[in-house]
N, CA, C and O atoms as a CHARMM CRD file, in Angstrom:
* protein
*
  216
    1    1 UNK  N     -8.99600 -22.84800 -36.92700 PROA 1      0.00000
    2    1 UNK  CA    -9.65900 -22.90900 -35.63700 PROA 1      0.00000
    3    1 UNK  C     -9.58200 -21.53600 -34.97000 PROA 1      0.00000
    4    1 UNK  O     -8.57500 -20.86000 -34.75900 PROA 1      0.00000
    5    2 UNK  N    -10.78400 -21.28200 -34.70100 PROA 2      0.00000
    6    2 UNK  CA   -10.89800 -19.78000 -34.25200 PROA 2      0.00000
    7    2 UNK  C    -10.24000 -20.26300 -32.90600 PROA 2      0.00000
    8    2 UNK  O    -10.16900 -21.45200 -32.59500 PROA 2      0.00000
    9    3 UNK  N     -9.64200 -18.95600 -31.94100 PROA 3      0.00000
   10    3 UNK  CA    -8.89800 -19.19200 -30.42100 PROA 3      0.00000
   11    3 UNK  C    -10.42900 -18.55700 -29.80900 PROA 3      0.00000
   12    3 UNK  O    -11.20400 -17.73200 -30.29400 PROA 3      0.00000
   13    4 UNK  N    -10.45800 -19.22200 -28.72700 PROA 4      0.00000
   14    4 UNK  CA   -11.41900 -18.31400 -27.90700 PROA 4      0.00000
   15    4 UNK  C    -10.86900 -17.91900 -26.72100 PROA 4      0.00000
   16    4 UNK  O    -10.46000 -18.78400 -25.94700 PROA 4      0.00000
   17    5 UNK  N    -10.76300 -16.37700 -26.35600 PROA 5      0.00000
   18    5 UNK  CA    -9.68300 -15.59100 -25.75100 PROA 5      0.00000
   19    5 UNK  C    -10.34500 -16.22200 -24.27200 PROA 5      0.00000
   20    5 UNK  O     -9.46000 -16.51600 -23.46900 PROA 5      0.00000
   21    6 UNK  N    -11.75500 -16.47500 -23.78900 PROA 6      0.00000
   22    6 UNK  CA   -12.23700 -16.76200 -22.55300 PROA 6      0.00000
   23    6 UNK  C    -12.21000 -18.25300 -22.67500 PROA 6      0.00000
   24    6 UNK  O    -12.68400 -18.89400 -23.61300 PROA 6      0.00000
   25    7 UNK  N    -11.41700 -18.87600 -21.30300 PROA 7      0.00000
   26    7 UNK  CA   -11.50600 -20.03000 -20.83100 PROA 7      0.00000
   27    7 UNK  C    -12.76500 -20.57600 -20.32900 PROA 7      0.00000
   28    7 UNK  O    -13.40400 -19.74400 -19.68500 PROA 7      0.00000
   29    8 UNK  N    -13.39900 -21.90600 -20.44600 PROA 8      0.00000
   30    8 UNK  CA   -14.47500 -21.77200 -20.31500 PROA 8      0.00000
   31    8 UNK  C    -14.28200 -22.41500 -18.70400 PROA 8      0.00000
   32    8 UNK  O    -15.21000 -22.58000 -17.91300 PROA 8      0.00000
   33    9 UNK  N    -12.92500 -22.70500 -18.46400 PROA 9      0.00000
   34    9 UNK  CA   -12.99300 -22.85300 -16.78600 PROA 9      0.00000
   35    9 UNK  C    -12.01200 -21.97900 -15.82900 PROA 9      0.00000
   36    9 UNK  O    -11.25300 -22.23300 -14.89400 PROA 9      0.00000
   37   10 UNK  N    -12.55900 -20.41300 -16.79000 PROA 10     0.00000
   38   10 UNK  CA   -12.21100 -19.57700 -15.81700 PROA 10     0.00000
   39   10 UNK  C    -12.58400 -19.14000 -14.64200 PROA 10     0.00000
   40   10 UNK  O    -13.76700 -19.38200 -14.40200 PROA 10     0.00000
   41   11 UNK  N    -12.12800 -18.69800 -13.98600 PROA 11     0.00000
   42   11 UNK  CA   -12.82200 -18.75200 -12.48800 PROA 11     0.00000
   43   11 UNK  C    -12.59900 -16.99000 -12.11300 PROA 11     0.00000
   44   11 UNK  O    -11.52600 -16.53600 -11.71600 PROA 11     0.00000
   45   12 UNK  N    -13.67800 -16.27300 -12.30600 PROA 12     0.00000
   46   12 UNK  CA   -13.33500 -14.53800 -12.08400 PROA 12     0.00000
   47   12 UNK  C    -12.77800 -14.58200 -10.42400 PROA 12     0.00000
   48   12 UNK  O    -11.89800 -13.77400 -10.12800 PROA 12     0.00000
   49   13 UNK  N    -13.23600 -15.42100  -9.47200 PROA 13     0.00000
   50   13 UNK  CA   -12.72800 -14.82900  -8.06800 PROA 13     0.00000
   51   13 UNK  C    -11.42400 -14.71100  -7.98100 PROA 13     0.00000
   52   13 UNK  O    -10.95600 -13.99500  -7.09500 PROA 13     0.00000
   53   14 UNK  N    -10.34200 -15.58900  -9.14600 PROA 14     0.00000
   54   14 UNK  CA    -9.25800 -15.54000  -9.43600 PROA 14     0.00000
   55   14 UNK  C     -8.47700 -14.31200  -9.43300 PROA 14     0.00000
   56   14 UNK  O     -7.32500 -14.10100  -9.05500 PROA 14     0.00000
   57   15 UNK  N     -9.49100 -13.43800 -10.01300 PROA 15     0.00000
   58   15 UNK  CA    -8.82100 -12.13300 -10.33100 PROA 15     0.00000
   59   15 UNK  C     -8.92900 -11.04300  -9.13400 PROA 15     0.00000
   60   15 UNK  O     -8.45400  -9.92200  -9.31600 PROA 15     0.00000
   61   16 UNK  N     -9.52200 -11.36300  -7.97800 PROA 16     0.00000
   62   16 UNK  CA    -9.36800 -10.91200  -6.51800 PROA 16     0.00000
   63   16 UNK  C     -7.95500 -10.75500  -5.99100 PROA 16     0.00000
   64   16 UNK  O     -7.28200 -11.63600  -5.45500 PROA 16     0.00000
   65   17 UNK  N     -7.60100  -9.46700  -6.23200 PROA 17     0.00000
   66   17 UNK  CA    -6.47200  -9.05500  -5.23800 PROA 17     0.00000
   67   17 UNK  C     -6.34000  -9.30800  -4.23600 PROA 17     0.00000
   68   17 UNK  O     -5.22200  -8.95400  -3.86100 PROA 17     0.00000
   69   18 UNK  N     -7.05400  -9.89900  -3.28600 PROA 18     0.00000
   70   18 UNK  CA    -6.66700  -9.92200  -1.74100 PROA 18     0.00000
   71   18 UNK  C     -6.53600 -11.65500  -1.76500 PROA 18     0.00000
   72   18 UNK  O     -6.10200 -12.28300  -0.80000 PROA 18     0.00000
   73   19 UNK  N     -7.01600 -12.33200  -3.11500 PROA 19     0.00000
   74   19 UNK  CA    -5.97900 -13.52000  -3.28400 PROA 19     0.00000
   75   19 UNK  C     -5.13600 -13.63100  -3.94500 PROA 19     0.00000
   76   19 UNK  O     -4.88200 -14.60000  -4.66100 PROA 19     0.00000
   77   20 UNK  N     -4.58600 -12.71800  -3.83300 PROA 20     0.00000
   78   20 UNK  CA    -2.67400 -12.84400  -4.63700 PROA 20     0.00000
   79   20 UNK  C     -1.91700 -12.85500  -4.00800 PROA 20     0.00000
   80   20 UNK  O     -1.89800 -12.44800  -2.84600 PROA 20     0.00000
   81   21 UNK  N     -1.06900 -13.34100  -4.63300 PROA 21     0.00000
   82   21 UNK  CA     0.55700 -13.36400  -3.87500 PROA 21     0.00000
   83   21 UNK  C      0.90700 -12.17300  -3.70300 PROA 21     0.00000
   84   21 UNK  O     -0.05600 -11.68900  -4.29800 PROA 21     0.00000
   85   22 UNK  N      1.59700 -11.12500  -3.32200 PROA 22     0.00000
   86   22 UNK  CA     2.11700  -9.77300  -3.70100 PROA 22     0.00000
   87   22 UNK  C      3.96700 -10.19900  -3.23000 PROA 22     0.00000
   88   22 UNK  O      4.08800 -11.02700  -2.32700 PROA 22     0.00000
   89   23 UNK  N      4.93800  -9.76900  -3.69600 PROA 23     0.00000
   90   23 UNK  CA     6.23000 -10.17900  -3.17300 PROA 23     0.00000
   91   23 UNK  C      6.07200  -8.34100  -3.45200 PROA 23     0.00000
   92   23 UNK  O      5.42400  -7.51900  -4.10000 PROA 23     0.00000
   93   24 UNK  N      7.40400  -8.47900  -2.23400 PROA 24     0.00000
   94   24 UNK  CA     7.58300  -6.94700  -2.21200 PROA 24     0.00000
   95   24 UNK  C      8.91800  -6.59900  -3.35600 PROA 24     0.00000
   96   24 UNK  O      9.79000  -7.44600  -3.55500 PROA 24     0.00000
   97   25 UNK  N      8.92600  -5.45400  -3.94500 PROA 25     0.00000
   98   25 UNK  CA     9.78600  -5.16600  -5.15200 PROA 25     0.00000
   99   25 UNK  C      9.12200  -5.34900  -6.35300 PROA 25     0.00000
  100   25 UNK  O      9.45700  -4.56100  -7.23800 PROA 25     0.00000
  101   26 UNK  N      8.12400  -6.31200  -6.68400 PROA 26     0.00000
  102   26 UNK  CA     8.34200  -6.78600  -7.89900 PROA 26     0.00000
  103   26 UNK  C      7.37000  -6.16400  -8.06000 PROA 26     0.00000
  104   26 UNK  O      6.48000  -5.89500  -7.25300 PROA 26     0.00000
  105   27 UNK  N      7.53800  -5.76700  -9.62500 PROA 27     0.00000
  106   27 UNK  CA     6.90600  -4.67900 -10.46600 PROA 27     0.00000
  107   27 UNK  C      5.75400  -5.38600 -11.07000 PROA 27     0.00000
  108   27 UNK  O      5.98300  -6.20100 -11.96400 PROA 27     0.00000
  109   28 UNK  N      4.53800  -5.16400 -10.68000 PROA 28     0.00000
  110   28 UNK  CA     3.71200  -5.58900 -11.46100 PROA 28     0.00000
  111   28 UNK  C      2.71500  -5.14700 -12.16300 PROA 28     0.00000
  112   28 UNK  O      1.50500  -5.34200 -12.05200 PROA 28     0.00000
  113   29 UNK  N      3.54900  -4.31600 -13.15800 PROA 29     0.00000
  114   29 UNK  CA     2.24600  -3.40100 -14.41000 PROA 29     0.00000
  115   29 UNK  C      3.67000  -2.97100 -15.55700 PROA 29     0.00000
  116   29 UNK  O      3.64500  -1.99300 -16.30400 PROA 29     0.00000
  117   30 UNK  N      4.80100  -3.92700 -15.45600 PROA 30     0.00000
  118   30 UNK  CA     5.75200  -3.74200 -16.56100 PROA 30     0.00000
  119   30 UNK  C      5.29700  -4.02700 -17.89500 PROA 30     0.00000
  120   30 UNK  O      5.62500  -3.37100 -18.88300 PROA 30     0.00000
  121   31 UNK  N      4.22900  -5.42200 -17.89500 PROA 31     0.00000
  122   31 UNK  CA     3.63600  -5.85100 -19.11700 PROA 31     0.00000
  123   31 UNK  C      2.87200  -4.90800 -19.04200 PROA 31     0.00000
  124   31 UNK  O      3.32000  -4.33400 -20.03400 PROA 31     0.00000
  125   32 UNK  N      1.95700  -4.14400 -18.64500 PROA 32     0.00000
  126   32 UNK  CA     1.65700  -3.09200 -19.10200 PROA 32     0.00000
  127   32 UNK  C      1.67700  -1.86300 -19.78100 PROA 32     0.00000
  128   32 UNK  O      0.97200  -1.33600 -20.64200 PROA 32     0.00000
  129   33 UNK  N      2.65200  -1.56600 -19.17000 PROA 33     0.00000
  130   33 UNK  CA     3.95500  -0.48500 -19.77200 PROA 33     0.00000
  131   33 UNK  C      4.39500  -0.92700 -21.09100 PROA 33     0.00000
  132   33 UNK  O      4.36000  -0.27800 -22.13600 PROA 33     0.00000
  133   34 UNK  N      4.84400  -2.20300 -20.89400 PROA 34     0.00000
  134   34 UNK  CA     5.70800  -2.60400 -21.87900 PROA 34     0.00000
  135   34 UNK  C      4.20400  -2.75200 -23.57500 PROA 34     0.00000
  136   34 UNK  O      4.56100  -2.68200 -24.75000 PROA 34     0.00000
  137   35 UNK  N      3.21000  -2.88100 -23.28300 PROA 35     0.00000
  138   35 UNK  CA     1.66800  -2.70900 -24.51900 PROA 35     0.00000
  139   35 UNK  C      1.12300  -1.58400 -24.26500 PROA 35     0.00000
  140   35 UNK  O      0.15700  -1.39000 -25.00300 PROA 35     0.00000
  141   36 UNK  N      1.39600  -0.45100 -23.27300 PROA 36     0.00000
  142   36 UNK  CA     1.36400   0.88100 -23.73000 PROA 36     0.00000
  143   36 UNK  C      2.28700   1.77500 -24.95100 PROA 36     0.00000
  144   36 UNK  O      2.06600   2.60900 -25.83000 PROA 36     0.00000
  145   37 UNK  N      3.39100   1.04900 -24.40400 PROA 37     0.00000
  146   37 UNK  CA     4.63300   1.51400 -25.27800 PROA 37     0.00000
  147   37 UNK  C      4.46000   0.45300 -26.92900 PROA 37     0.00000
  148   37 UNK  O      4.65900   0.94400 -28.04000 PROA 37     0.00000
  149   38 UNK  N      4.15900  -0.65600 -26.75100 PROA 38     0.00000
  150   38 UNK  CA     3.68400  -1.26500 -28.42900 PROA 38     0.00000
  151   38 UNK  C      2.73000  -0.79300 -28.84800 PROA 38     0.00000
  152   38 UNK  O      2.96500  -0.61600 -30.04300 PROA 38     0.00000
  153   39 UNK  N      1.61200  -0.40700 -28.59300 PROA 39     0.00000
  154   39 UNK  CA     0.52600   0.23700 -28.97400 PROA 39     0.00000
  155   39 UNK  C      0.80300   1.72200 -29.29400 PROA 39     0.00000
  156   39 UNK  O      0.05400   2.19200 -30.15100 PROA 39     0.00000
  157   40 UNK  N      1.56100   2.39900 -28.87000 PROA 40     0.00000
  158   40 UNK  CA     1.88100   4.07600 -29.21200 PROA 40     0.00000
  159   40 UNK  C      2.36300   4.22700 -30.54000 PROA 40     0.00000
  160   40 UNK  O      1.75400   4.65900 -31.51800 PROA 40     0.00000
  161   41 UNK  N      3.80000   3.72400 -30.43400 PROA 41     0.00000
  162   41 UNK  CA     4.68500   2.48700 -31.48300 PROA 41     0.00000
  163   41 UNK  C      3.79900   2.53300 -32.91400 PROA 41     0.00000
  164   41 UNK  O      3.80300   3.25000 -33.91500 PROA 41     0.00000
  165   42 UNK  N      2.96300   1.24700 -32.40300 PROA 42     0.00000
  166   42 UNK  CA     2.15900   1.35700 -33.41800 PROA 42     0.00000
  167   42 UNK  C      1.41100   1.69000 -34.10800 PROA 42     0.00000
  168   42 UNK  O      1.18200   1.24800 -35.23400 PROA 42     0.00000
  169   43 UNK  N      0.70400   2.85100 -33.34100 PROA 43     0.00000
  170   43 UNK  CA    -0.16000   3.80400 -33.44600 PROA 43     0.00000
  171   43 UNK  C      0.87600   4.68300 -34.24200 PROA 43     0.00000
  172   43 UNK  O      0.39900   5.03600 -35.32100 PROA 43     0.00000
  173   44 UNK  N      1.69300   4.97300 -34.10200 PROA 44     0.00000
  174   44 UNK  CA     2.62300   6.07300 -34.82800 PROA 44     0.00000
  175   44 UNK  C      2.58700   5.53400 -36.21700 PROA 44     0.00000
  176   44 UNK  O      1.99300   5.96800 -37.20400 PROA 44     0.00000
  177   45 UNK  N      3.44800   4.36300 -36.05500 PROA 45     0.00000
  178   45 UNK  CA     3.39600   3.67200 -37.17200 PROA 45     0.00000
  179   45 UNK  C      2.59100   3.49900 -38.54400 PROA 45     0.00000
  180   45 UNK  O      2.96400   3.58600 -39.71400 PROA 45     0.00000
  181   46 UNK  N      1.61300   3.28000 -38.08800 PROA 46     0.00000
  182   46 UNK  CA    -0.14500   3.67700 -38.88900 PROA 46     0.00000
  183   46 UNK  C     -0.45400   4.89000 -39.35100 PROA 46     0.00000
  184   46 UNK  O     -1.14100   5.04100 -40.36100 PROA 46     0.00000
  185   47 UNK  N      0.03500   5.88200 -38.64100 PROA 47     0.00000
  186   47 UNK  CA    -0.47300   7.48400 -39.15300 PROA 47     0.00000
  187   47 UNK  C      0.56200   7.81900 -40.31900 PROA 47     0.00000
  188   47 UNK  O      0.19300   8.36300 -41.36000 PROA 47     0.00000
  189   48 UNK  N      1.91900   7.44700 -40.06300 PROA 48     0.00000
  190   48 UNK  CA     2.97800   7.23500 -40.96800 PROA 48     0.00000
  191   48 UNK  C      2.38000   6.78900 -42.10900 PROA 48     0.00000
  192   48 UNK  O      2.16100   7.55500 -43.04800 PROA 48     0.00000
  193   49 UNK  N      2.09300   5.63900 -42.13000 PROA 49     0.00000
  194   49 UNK  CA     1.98800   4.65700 -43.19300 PROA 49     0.00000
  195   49 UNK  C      0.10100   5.33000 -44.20600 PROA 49     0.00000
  196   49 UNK  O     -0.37400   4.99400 -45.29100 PROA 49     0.00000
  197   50 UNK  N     -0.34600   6.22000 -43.24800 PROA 50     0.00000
  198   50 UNK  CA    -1.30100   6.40700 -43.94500 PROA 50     0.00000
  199   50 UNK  C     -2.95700   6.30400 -43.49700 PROA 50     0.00000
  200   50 UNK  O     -3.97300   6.94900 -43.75700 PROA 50     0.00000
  201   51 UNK  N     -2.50700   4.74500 -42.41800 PROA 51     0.00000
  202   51 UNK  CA    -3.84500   4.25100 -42.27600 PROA 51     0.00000
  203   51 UNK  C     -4.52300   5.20000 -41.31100 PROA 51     0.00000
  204   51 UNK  O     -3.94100   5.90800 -40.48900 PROA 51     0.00000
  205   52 UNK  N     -5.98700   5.11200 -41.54000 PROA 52     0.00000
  206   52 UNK  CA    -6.65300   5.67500 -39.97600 PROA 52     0.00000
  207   52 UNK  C     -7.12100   4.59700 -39.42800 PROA 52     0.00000
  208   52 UNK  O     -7.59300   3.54700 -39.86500 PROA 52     0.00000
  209   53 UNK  N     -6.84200   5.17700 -38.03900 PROA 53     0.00000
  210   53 UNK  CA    -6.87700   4.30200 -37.11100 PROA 53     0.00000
  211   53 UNK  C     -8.23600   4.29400 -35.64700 PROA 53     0.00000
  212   53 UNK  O     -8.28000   3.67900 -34.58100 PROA 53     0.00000
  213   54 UNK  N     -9.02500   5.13700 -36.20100 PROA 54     0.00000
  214   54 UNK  CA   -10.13700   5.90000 -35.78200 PROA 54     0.00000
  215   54 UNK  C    -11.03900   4.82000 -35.38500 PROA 54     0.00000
  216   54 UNK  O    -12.15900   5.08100 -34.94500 PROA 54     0.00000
């Protein structure tokens, strides 16, 4: 069974910042960071190993 990455009862206004919660402190672009840093990683990884990644 293929996944299909889009919900089909997604709702884009969802993704409106001025309807979010915001708490003060909390870091929110760590998961980001944290698949910048797997993706580099892996990107290294690949040139190592040979593959192009182009």
């Amino acid at each position: 069974m293929q996944h299909d990455p889009m919900d089909p009862n997604f709702d884009d206004e969802a993704l409106e910042p001025d309807g979010w919660m915001w708490v003060r402190g909390g870091d929110y672009v760590a998961g980001w960071r944290s698949a910048v840093d797997a993706a580099t990683e892996l990107k290294g990884a690949m040139e190592e190993a040979g593959i192009d990644n182009t």
